[in-house]
C-alpha positions as CSV (number, residue, x, y, z in Angstrom):
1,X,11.4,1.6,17.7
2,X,8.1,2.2,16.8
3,X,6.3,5.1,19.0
4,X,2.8,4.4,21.1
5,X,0.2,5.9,19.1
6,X,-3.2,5.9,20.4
7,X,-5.7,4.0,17.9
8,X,-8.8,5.5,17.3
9,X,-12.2,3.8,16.4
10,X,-10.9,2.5,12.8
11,X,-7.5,2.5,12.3
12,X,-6.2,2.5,8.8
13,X,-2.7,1.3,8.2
14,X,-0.6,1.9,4.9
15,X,1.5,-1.0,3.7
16,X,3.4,-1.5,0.8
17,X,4.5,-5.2,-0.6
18,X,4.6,-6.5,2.8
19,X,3.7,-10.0,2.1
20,X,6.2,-11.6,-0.4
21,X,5.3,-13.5,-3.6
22,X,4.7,-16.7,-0.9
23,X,2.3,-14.5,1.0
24,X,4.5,-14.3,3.6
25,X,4.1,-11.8,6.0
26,X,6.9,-9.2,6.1
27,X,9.2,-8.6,9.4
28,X,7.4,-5.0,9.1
29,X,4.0,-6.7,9.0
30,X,4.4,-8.6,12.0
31,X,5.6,-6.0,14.2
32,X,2.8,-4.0,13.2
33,X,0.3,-6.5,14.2
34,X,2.3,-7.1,17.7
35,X,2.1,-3.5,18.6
36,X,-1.9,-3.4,17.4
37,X,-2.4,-6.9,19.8
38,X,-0.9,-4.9,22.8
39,X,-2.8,-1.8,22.1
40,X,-6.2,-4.0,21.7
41,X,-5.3,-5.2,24.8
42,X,-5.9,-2.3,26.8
43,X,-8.5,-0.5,24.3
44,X,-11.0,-2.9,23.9
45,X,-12.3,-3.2,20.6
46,X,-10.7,-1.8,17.6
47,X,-11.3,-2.0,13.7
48,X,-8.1,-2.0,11.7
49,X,-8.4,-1.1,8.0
50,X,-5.2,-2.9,6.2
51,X,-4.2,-1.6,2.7
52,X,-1.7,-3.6,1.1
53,X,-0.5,-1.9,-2.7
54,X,2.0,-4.0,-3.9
55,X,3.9,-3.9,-7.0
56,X,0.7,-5.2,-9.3
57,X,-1.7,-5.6,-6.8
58,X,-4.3,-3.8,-4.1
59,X,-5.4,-6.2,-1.3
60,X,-8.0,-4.4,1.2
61,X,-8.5,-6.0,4.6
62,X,-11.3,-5.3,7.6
63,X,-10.1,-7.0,11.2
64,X,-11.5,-6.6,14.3
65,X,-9.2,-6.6,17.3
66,X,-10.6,-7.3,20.7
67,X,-8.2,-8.7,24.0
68,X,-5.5,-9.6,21.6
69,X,-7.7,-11.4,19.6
70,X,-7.9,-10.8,15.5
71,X,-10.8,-11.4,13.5
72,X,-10.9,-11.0,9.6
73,X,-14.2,-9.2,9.0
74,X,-14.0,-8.9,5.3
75,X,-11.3,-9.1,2.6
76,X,-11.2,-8.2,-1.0
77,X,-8.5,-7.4,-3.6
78,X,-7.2,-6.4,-6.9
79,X,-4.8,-8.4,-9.4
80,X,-4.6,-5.6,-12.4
81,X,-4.5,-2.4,-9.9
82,X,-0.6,-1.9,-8.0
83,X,2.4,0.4,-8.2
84,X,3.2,0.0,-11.4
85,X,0.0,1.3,-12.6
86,X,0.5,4.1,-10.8
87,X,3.7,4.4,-12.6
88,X,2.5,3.9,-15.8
89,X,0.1,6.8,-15.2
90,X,2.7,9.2,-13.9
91,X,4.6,8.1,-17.2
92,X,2.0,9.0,-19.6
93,X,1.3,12.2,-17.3
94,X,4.6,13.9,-17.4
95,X,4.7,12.3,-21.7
96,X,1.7,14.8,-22.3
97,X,3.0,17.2,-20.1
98,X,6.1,17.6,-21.6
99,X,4.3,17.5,-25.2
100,X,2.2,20.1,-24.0
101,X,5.1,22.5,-23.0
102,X,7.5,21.5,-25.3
103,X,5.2,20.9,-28.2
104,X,7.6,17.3,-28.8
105,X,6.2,14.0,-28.3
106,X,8.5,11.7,-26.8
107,X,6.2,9.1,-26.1
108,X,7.9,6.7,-29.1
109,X,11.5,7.1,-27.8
110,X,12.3,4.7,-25.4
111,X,15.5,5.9,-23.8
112,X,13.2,8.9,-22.4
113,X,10.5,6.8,-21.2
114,X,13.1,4.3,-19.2
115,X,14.4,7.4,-18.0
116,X,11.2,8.8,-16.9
117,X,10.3,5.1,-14.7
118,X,13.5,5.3,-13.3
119,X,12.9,8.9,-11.7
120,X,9.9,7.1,-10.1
């Protein structure tokens, strides 16, 4: 059960893959949206900021919520900017990091490496 929360003038939601490679929308996603209608419907208007980092991607979305009504304002997105980028970085983060404390470069041996994603 998701709590009442109280929106305030722009509400920014978080959401992570929630559309599937169909551009589906998740089970997550539309419960999310259902408790925002019947919050806009005794608010008035709201502006909901939608993130959505997926696996290799950033979509960015503006809506305007007004009696249960939504309206897409603006939306904009990424194809080369997602989790795994952020991986990546972390990877080659903690590589230099370890080179820098360990004076050992283990950025050419793959079994570290693999083991480095997985701790992500």
């Amino acid at each position: 059960m998701i709590p009442s929360v109280k929106l305030p003038r722009i509400a920014c939601v978080i959401l992570w893959s929630q559309c599937d490679a169909h551009h589906q929308l998740s089970p997550q996603l539309l419960l999310l949206l259902m408790v925002l209608t019947k919050k806009a419907t005794s608010v008035g208007e709201r502006d909901v900021l939608i993130f959505d980092l997926g696996g290799g991607t950033l979509d960015v979305s503006l809506l305007t919520i007004e009696e249960g009504i939504f309206e897409v304002k603006a939306t904009a997105g990424d194809t080369h900017l997602g989790g795994e980028d952020f991986d990546s970085r972390m990877v080659n983060h903690f590589v230099q990091e370890f080179k820098r404390k360990n004076k050992k470069d283990i950025s050419g041996n793959p079994r570290a490496l693999r083991r480095l994603m997985t701790c992500l």
